[in-house]
C-alpha positions as CSV (number, residue, x, y, z in Angstrom):
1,X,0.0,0.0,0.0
2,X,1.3,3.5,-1.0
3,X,2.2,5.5,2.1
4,X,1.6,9.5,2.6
5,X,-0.9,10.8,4.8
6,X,-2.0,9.7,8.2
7,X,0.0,12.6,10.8
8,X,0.9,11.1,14.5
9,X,1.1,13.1,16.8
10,X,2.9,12.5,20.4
11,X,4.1,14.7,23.0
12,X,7.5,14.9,24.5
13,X,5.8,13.6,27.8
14,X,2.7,13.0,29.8
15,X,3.6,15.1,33.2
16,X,1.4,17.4,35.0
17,X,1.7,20.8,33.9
18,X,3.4,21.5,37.3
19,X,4.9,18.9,39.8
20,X,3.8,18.9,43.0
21,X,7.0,18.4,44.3
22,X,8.7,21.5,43.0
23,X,5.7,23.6,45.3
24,X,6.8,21.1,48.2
25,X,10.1,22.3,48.2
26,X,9.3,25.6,47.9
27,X,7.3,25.2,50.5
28,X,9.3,25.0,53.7
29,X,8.6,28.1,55.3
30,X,8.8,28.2,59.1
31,X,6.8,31.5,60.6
32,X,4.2,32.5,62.2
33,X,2.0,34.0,59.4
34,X,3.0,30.9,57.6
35,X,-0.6,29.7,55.4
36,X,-1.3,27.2,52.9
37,X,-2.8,27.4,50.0
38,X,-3.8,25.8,47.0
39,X,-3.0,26.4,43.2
40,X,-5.5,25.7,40.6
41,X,-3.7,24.9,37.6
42,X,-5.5,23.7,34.4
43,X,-7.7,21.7,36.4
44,X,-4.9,20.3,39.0
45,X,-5.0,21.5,42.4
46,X,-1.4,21.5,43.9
47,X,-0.2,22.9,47.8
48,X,1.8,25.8,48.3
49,X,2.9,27.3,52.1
50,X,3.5,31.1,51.8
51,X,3.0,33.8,54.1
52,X,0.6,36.2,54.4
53,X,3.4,38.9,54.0
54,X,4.4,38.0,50.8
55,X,3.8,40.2,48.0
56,X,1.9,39.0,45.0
57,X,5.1,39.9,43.4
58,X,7.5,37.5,45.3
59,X,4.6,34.9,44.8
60,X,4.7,34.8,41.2
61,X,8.2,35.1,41.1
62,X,8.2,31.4,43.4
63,X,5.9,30.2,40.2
64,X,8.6,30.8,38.0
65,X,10.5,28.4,38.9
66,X,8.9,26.3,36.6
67,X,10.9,26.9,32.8
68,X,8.3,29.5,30.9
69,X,5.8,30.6,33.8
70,X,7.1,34.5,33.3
71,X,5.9,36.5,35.7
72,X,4.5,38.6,33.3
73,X,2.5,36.1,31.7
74,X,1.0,35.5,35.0
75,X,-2.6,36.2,36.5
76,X,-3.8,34.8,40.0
77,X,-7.6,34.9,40.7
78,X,-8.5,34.4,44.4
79,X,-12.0,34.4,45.2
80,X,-13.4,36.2,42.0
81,X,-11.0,39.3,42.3
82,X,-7.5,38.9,40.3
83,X,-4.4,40.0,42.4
84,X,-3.0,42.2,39.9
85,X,-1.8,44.8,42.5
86,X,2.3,43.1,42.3
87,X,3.5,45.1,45.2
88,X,-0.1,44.5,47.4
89,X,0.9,41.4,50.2
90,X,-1.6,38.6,49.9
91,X,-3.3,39.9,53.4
92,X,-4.0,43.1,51.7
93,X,-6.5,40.7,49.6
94,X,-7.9,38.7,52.0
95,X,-6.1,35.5,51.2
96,X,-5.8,33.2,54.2
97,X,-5.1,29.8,55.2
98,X,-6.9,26.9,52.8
99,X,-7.9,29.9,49.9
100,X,-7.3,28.3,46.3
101,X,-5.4,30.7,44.1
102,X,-5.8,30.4,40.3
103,X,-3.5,30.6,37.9
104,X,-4.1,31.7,34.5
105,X,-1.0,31.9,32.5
106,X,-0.2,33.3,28.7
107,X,1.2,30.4,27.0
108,X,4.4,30.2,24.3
109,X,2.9,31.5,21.0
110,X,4.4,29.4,18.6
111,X,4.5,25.4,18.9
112,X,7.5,23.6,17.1
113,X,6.2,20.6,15.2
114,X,8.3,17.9,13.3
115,X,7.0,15.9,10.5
116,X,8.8,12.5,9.0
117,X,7.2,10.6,6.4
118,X,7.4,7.0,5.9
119,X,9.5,8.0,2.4
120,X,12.5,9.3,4.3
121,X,11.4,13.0,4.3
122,X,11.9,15.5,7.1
123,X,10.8,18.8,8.1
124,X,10.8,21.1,10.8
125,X,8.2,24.3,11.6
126,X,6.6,26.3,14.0
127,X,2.6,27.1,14.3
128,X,0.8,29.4,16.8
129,X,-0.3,27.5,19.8
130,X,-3.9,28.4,19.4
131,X,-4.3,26.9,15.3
132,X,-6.3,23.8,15.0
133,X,-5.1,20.6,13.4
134,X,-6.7,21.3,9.9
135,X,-4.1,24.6,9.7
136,X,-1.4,22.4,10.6
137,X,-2.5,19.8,7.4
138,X,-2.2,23.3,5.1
139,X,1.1,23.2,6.7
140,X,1.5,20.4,5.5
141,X,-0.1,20.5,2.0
142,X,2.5,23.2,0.9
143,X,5.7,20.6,1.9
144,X,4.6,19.3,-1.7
145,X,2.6,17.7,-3.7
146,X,2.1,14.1,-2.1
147,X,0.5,16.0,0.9
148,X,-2.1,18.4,-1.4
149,X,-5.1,16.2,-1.0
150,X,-6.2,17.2,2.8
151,X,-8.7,14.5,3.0
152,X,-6.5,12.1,2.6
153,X,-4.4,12.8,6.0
154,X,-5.4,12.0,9.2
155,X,-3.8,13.1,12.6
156,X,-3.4,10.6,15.0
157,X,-2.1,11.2,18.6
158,X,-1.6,8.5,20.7
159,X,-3.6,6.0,19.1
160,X,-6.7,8.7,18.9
161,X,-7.9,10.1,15.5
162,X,-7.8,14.0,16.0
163,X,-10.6,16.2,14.5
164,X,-9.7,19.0,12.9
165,X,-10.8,21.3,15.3
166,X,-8.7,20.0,17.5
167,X,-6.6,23.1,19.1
168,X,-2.8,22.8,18.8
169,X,-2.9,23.6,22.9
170,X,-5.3,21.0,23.6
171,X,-2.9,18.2,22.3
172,X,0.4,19.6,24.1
173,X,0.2,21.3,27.4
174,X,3.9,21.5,27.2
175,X,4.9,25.0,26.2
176,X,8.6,23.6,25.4
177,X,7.6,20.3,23.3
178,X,7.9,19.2,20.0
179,X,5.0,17.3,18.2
180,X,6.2,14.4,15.8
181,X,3.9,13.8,13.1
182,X,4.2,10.8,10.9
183,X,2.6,11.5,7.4
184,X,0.9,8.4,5.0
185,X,-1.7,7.9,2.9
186,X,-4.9,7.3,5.0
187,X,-6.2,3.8,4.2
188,X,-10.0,5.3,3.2
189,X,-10.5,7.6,0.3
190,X,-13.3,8.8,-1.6
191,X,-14.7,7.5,-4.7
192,X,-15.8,9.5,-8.1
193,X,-19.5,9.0,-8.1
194,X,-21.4,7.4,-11.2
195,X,-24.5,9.8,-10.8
196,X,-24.8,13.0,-9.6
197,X,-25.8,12.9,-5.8
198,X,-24.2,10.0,-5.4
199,X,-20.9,9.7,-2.9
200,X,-19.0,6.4,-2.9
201,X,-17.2,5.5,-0.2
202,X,-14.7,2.7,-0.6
203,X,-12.0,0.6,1.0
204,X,-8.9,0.0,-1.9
205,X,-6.8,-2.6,-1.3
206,X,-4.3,-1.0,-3.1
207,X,-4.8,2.1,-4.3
208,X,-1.4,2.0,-7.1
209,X,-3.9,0.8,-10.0
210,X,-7.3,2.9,-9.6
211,X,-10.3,1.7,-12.1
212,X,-13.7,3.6,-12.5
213,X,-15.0,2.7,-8.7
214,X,-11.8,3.6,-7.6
215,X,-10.7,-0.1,-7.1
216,X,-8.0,-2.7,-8.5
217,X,-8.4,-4.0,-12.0
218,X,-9.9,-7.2,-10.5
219,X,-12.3,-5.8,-8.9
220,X,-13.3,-3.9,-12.2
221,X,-13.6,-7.0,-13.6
222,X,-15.6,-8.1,-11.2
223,X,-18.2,-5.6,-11.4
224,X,-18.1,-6.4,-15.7
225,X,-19.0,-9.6,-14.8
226,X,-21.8,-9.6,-12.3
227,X,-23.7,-6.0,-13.9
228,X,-23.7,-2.6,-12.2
229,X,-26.5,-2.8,-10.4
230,X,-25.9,-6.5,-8.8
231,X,-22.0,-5.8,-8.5
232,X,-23.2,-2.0,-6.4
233,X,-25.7,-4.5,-4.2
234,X,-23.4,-7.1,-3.6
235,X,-20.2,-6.1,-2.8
236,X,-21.8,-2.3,-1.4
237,X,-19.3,-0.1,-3.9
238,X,-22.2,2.8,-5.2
239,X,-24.6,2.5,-1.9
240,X,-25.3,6.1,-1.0
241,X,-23.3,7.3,1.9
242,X,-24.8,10.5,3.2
243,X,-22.5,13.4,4.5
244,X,-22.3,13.3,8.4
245,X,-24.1,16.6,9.7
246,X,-21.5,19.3,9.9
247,X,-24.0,21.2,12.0
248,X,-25.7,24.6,11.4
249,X,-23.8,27.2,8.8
250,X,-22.3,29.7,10.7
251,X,-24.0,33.0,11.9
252,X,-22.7,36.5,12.3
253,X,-24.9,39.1,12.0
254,X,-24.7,42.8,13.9
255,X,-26.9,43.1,17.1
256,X,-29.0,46.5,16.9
257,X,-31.7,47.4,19.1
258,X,-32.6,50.6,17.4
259,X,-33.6,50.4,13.5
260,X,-32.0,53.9,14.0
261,X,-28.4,52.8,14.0
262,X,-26.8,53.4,10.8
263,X,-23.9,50.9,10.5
264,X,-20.0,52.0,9.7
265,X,-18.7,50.9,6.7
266,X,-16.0,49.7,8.7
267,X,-18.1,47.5,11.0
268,X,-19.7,46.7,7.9
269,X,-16.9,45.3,5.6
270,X,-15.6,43.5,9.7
271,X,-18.5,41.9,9.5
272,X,-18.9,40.4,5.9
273,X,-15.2,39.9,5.7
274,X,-15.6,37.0,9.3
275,X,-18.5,35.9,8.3
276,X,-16.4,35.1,4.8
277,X,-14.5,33.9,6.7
278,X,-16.3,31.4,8.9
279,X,-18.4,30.1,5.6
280,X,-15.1,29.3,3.8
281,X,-14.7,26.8,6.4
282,X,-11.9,28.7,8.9
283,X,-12.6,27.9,12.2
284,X,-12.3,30.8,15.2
285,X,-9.0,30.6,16.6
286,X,-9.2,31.0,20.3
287,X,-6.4,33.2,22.3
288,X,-4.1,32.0,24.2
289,X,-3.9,34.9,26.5
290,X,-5.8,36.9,29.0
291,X,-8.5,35.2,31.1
292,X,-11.6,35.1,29.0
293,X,-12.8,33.4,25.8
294,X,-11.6,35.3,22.7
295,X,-10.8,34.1,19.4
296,X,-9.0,35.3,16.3
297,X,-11.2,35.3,13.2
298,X,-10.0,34.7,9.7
299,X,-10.7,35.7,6.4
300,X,-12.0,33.7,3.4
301,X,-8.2,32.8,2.4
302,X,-7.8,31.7,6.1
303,X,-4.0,33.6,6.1
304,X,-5.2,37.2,7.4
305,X,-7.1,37.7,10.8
306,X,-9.9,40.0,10.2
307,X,-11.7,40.4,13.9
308,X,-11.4,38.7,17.6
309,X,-15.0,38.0,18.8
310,X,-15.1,37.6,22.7
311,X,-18.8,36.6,23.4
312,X,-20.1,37.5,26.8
313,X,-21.0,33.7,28.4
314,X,-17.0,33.5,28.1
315,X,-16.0,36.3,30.5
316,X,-14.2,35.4,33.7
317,X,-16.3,33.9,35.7
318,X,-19.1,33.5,33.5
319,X,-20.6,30.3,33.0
320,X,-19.0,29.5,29.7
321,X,-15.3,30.6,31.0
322,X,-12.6,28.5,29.1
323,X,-10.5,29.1,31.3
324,X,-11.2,27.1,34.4
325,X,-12.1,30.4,36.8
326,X,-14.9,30.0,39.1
327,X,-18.4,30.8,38.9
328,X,-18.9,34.5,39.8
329,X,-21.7,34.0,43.1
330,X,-23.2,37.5,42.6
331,X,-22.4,38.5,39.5
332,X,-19.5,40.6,39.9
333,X,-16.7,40.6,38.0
334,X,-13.1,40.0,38.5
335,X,-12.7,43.4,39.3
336,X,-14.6,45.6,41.6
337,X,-17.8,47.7,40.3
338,X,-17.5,45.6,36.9
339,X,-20.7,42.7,36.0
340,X,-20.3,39.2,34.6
341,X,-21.4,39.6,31.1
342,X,-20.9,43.3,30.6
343,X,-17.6,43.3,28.9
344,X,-19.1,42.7,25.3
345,X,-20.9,45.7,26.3
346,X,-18.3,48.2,27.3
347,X,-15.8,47.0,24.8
348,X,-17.9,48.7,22.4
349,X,-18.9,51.6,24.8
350,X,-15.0,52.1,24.7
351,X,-15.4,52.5,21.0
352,X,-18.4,54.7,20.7
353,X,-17.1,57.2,23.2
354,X,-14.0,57.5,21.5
355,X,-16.2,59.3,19.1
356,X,-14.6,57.9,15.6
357,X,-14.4,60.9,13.6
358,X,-16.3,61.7,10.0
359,X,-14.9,59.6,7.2
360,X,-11.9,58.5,9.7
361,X,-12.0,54.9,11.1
362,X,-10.0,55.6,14.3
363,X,-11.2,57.5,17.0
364,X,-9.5,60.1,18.8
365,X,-7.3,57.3,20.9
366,X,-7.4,54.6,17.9
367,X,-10.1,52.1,19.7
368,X,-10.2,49.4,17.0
369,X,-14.0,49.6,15.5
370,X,-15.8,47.6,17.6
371,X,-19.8,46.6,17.7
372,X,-22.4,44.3,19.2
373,X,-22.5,41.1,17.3
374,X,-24.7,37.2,17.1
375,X,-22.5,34.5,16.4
376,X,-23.3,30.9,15.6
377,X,-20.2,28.1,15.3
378,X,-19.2,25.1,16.7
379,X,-15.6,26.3,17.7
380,X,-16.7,28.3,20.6
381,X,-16.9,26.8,24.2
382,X,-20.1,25.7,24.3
383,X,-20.3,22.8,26.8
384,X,-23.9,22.2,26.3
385,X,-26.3,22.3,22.9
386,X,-24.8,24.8,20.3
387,X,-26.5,28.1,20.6
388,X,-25.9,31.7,19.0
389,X,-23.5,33.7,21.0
390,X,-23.8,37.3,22.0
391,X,-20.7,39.3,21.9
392,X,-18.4,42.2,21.4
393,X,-16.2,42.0,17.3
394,X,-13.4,44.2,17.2
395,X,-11.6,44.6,13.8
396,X,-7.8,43.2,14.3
397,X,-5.6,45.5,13.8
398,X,-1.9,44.4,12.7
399,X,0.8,45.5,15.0
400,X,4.7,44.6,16.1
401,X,3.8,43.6,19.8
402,X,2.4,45.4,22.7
403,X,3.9,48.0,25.2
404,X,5.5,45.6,27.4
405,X,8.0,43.8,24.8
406,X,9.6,47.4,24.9
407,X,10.6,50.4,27.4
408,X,8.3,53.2,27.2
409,X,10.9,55.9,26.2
410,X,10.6,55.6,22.5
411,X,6.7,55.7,22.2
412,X,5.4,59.2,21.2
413,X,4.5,61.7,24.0
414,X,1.1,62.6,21.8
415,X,0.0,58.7,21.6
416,X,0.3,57.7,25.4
417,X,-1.2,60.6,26.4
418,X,-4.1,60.4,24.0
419,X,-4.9,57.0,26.0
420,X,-4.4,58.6,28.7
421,X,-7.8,60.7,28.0
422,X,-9.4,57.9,27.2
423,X,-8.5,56.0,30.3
424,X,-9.2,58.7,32.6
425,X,-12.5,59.6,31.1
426,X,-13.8,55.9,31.2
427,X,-12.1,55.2,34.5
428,X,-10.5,52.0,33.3
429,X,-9.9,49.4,35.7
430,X,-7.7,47.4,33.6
431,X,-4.7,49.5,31.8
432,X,-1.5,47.9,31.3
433,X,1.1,48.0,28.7
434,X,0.2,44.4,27.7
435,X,-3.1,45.6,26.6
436,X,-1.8,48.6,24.2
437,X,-0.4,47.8,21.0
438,X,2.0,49.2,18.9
439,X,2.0,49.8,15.2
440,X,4.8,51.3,12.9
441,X,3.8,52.9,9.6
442,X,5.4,53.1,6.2
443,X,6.8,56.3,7.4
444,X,8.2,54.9,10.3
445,X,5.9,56.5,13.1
446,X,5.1,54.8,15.6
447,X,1.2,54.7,16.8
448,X,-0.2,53.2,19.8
449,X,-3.5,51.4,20.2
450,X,-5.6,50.7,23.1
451,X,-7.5,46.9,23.3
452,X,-9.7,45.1,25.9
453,X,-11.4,47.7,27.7
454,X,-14.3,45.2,29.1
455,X,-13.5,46.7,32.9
456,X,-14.3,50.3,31.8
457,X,-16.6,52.8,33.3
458,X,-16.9,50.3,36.4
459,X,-19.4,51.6,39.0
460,X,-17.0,52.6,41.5
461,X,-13.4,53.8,41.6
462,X,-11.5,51.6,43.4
463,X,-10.0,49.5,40.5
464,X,-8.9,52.0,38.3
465,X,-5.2,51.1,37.1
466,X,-3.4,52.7,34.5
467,X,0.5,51.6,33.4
468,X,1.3,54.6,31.9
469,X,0.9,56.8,35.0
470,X,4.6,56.1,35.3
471,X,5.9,57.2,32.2
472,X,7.7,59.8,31.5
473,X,5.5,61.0,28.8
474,X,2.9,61.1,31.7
475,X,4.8,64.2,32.8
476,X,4.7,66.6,30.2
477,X,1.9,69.1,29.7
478,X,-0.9,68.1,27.6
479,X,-0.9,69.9,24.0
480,X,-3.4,72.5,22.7
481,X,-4.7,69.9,20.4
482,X,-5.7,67.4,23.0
483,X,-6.6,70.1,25.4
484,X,-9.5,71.6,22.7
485,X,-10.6,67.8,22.6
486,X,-11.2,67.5,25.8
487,X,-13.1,71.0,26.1
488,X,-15.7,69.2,23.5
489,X,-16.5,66.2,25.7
490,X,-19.7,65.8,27.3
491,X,-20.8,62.9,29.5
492,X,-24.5,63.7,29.4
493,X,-24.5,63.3,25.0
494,X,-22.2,60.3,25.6
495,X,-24.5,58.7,27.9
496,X,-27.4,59.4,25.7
497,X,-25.2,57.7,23.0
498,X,-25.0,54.6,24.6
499,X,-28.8,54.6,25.4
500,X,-28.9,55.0,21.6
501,X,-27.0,52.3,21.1
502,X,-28.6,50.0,23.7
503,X,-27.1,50.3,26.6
504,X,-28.7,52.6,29.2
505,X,-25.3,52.8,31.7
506,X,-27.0,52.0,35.5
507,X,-26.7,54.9,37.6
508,X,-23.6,54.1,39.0
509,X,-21.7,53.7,36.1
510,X,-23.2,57.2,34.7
511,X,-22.3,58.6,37.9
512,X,-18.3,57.5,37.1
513,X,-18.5,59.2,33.8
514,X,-19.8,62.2,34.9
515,X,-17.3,62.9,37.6
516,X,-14.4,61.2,35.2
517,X,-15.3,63.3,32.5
518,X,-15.4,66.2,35.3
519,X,-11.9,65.6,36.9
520,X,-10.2,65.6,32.9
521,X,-12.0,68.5,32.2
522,X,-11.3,70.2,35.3
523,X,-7.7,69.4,35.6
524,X,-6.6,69.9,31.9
525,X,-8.2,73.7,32.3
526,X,-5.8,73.7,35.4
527,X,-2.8,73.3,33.6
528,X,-2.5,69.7,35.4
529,X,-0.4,66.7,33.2
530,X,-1.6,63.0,33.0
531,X,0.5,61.9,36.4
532,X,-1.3,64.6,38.6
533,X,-4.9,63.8,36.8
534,X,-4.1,60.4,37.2
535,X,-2.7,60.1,40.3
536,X,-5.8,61.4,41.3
537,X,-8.0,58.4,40.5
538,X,-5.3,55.4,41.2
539,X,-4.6,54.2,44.6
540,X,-1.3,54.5,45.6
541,X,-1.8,51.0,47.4
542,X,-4.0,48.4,47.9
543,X,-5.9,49.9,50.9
544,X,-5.5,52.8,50.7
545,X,-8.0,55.3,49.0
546,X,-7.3,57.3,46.1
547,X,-8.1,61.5,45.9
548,X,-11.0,60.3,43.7
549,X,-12.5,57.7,46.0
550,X,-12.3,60.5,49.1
551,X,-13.9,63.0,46.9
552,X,-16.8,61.1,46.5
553,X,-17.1,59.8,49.7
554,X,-16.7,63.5,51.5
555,X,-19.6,64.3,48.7
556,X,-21.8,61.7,50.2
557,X,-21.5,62.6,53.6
558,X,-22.5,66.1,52.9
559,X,-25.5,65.6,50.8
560,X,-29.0,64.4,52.6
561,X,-30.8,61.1,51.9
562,X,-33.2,61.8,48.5
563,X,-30.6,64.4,47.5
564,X,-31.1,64.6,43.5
565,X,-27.9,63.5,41.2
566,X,-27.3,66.8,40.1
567,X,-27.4,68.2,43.3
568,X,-24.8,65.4,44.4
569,X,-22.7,66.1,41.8
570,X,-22.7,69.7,42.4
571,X,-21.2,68.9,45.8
572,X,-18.9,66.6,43.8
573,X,-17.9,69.6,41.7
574,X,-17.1,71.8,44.6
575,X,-14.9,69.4,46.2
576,X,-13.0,69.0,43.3
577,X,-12.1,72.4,42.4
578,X,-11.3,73.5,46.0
579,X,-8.6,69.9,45.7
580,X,-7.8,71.1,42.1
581,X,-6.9,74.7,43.7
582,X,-4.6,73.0,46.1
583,X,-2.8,70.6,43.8
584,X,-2.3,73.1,40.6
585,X,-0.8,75.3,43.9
586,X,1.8,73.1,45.1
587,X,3.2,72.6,42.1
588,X,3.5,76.2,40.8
């Protein structure tokens, strides 16, 4: 039998993804605030001692030991709340003896895979972690021409037949392994059918000396001998074989509550070019990082990523997380004043209130077009019955890395600090240089652009983080142009754009914009750079409170029960300039 085709598939080993022995050792502390706790890792649950002093820092740092856990590419979860302050001590979050910390990590991007074929040939290349098995047979196809016909490979790993969806990550945990695939002929291939509607299936003996069925001359002879019809009854070459059910066609359609809405053409031509995408038969690609579902979608040629579609019953702690986090209890998110299943929805607040302007894709910060979107397809999470997903589609936007491959120096004094408008206005809980790409243009300028703003305009302030608060460009006085843009903002037409849109913000969310918008508005006309505006809304630690957070508070005890919002903010207002006063003061 000719050999080509069939790909096996095993892994450099079968070892848990972290030894319980390395935490063991780690794990000899002798004090008094000694405490153990548990690490939830893919599923495995392993011991660690550490002490309550510990910084979340020097925690992560302990994971490292293991060859690829960066602490960069770390996240711990405790309790619904990530520990993403690095210099807060695990008491200032509440962790205590017997708490299970999870770990979410952001695995090696590319996986090295070696192929050897049963002819003597060799071949070595990398794919991204997050492909599926059918990407790695295109791989393959293009090695030459014995490997063209994808339906006549089959990946095997260990024995098992892999689908094609199969994730790359799913077969390997390992982020430093190498998957050997063995390449032959699969033993099955597909008949030409003698009339139309007709697929043959059948098993060749030897498939050197093909005849009309697809068989040996024998067998031809056979068939002469016995008549079609007898010969198709007989020996069961020409029953009818029906497809197996690939499942519904994929959906993708926009999600508008008001027959208002007049679509971009930008969010239009995102849209048609994934759902092109998705109907030529490329599968979503799910990300590797952060600590939701999102997943890479591709274009009708299945080389270009077009969009990343993050649906909402994927969110951390939702109930469709791929990730392995817990079930959020009541519905709050991973951080504080955010909701389960309202980071579709402020992903694409993020882009409407960076108000896109006319004929211009980008906004004033370079959101990525962004917009409320039904999806149907198979390669989501979906545990139970398939079901059309709700979510946020954001147009990919190429790039050479994010912020934190880099020192902040070189990027552009205007580009951080038009984030850093955007940031302050919408109170962003989640700003970190991993989250803000970088592009560089034919001309060689560089441009930064802000992602994943699903913990935006959260209902309090105590979250609010923002990376760039320590560089230097945060220093320098904002320009005239970014000073007359923020003179034009207005939180009560931007929250009347989001009702438009669909989303009526609850009060205390419209409550953050108002005074967010208020404090940038306020402290620009004072002369006052990003750091001092800023610093204004970030805690300087854990638990302690920011400016913002006693602004508000002083504002509440002043004002009487049944006190109206405007009269509330009012107070707020009169706080703030008489802090404003003091700070612009001090620094003269």
């Amino acid at each position: 039998m000719s050999s080509a085709g069939i790909a096996a598939l095993s892994p450099i080993c079968n070892e848990p993804l972290i030894s319980p022995n390395i935490f063991r050792a780690l794990s000899d502390l002798d004090s008094n605030d000694s405490i153990l706790i548990y690490l939830s890792v893919s599923g495995s649950m392993f011991p660690m001692s550490v002490l309550e002093s510990d910084s979340i820092e020097s925690v992560k740092l302990r994971i490292q030991t293991y060859k690829g856990f960066v602490v960069k590419n770390q996240k711990l979860v405790c309790g619904g709340r990530e520990l993403a302050r690095s210099n807060s001590l695990l008491r200032d979050y509440g962790v205590g003896d017997g708490n299970v910390l999870h770990l979410v990590l952001r695995l090696s991007d590319l996986q090295l895979i070696k192929v050897k074929t049963t002819s003597g040939k060799e071949f070595t290349f990398h794919v991204e972690r997050g492909r599926d098995v059918r990407y790695v047979k295109r791989k393959i196809a293009r090695k030459g021409k014995e490997f063209v016909d994808l339906e006549e490979q089959e990946v095997v790993c260990n024995g098992e037949r892999l689908e094609d969806q199969r994730l790359i990550d799913d077969i390997c945990k390992h982020s430093d392994a190498v998957i050997h695939l063995l390449i032959r002929k699969s033993a099955k291939v597909r008949a030409r059918p003698v009339e139309k509607n007709f697929e043959l299936s059948v098993v060749a003996a030897d498939l050197n000396d093909k005849g009309s069925y697809g068989v040996d001359e024998e067998t031809n002879k056979m068939q002469h001998d016995v008549g079609e019809e007898n010969f198709k009854r007989d020996y069961g070459v020409g029953k009818v074989v029906p497809r197996k059910p690939l499942g519904p066609e994929p959906l993708l359609e926009p999600f508008i509550v008001n027959h208002k809405i007049k679509l971009p053409l930008v969010i239009q031509d995102m849209v048609n070019a994934t759902l092109n995408g998705l109907n030529s038969g490329n599968h979503p690609i799910r990300s590797l990082e952060g600590t939701g579902g999102a997943y890479f979608m591709l274009d009708s040629s299945g080389n270009k990523y077009v969009s990343v579609f993050k649906p909402m019953d994927e969110e951390p702690m939702a109930v469709n997380n791929p990730r392995g986090l817990p079930l959020s209890l009541d519905g709050e998110g991973l951080k504080k004043g955010t909701r389960v299943g309202e980071g579709a929805l402020r992903e694409v607040a993020a882009y409407l209130l960076d108000h896109p302007k006319s004929g211009d894709d980008e906004g004033f910060a370079g959101v990525p077009p962004t917009f409320l979107v039904k999806c149907l397809h198979k390669g989501f999470n979906h545990p139970g019955d398939l079901t059309a997903k709700l979510g946020s589609l954001q147009k990919f936007v190429d790039n050479n890395g994010s912020c934190e491959d880099m020192g902040p120096r070189s990027f552009p004094v205007k580009e951080v600090q038009k984030i850093s408008v955007l940031d302050i206005r919408l109170a962003n809980a989640d700003r970190h240089a991993g989250n803000i790409l970088l592009s560089k243009g034919e001309d060689g300028r560089t441009v930064l652009i802000p992602i994943d703003h699903g913990y935006c305009l959260p209902e309090s302030f105590e979250e609010c983080t923002f990376d760039w608060l320590y560089w230097p460009q945060a220093r320098e006085p904002y320009s005239d142009e970014i000073i007359e843009y923020v003179k034009s903002l207005d939180a009560e037409e931007d929250i009347a754009l989001l009702k438009f849109h669909g989303w009526e913000l609850p009060l205390e969310s419209a409550r953050t914009l108002r005074i967010s918008t208020m404090l940038l508005k306020k402290g620009v006309q004072k002369g006052l750079t990003p750091f001092e505006i800023g610093s204004i809304m970030c805690r300087e630690t854990l638990r302690k409170e920011s400016i913002m957070e006693e602004i508000v508070q002083e504002a509440k005890d002043h004002v009487l029960p049944g006190t109206s919002e405007a009269a509330f903010l009012e107070t707020v207002s009169q706080i703030m300039d008489r802090l404003l006063h003091e700070i612009a003061k001090s620094t003269s």
